[in-house]
C-alpha positions as CSV (number, residue, x, y, z in Angstrom):
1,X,-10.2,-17.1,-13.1
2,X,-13.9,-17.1,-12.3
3,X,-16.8,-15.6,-14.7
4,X,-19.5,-13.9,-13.3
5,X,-22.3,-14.0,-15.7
6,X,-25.7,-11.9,-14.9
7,X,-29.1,-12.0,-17.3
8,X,-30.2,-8.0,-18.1
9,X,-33.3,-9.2,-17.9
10,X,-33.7,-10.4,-14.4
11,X,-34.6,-8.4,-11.6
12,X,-31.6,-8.2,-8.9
13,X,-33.6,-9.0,-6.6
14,X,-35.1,-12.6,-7.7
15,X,-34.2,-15.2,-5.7
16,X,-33.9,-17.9,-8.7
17,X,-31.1,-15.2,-10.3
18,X,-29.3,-14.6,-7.2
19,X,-29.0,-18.3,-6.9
20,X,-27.9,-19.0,-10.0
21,X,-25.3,-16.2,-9.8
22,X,-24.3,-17.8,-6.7
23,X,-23.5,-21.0,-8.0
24,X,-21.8,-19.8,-11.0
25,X,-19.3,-17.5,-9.1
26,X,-18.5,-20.0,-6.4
27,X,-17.4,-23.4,-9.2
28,X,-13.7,-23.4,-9.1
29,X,-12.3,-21.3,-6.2
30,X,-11.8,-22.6,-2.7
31,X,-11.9,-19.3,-1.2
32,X,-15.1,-19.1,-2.4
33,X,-15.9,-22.5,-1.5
34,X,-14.5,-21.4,2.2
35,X,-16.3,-17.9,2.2
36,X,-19.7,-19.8,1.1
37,X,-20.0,-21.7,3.9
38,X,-18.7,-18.7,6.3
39,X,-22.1,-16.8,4.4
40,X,-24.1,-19.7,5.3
41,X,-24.0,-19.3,9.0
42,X,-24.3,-15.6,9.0
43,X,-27.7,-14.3,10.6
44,X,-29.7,-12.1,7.8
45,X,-28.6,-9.5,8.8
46,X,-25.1,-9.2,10.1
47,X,-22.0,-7.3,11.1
48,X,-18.3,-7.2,11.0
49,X,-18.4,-8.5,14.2
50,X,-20.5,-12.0,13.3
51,X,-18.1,-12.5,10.3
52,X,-15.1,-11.8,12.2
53,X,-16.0,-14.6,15.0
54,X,-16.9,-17.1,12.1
55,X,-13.2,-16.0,10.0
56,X,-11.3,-16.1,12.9
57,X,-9.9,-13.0,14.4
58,X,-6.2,-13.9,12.5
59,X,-8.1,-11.8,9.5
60,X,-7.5,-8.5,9.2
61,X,-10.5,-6.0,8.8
62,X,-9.0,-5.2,5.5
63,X,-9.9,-9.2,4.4
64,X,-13.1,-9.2,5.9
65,X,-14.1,-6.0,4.0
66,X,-12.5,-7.2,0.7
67,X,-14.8,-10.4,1.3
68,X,-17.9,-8.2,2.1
69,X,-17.4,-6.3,-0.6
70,X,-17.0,-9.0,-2.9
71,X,-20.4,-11.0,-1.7
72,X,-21.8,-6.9,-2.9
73,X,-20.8,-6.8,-6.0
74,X,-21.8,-10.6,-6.9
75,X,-25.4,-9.6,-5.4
76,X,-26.1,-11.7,-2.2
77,X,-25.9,-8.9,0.2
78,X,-26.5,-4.9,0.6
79,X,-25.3,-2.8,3.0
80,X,-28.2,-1.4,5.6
81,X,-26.1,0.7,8.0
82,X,-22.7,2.1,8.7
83,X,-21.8,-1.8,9.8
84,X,-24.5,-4.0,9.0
85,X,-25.1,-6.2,5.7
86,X,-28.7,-8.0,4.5
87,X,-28.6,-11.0,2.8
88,X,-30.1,-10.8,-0.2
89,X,-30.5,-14.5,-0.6
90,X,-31.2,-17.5,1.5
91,X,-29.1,-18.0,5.0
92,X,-28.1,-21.6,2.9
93,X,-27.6,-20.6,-0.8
């Protein structure tokens, strides 16, 4: 089970939190570990499409959302369009 811990104090948007915040939520899980290094290559700004090619098209949508969606809520991305995502931190965290 992995703890997400974030500082009410810090702006969501500082780089030095969203790092930190990475780090923490990625220590233990090798989905994570996996999905980190999928995030990594990603362009700044990206779509279904660019994480599909670098998952492998044996992932559903469904998985690829759930992983979206998960990178959202732990702060690294937001969505900017119907289909597109901005990273919120560095292309290598």
């Amino acid at each position: 089970m992995r703890t997400r811990t974030v500082e009410s104090n810090t702006c969501p948007h500082d780089s030095t939190a969203l790092m930190n915040q990475y780090e923490k939520t990625t220590v233990g899980s090798r989905s994570y570990a996996a999905n980190k290094n999928i995030f990594g290559q990603l362009p700044q700004t990206f779509t279904m499409v660019d994480v599909k090619a670098l998952k492998g098209s044996e992932y559903s949508d469904g998985t690829l959302y759930s992983i979206i969606s998960r990178w959202g809520k732990d702060g690294w991305i937001e969505k900017t369009g119907k289909k597109s995502w901005t990273k919120l931190i560095g292309t290598q965290p």
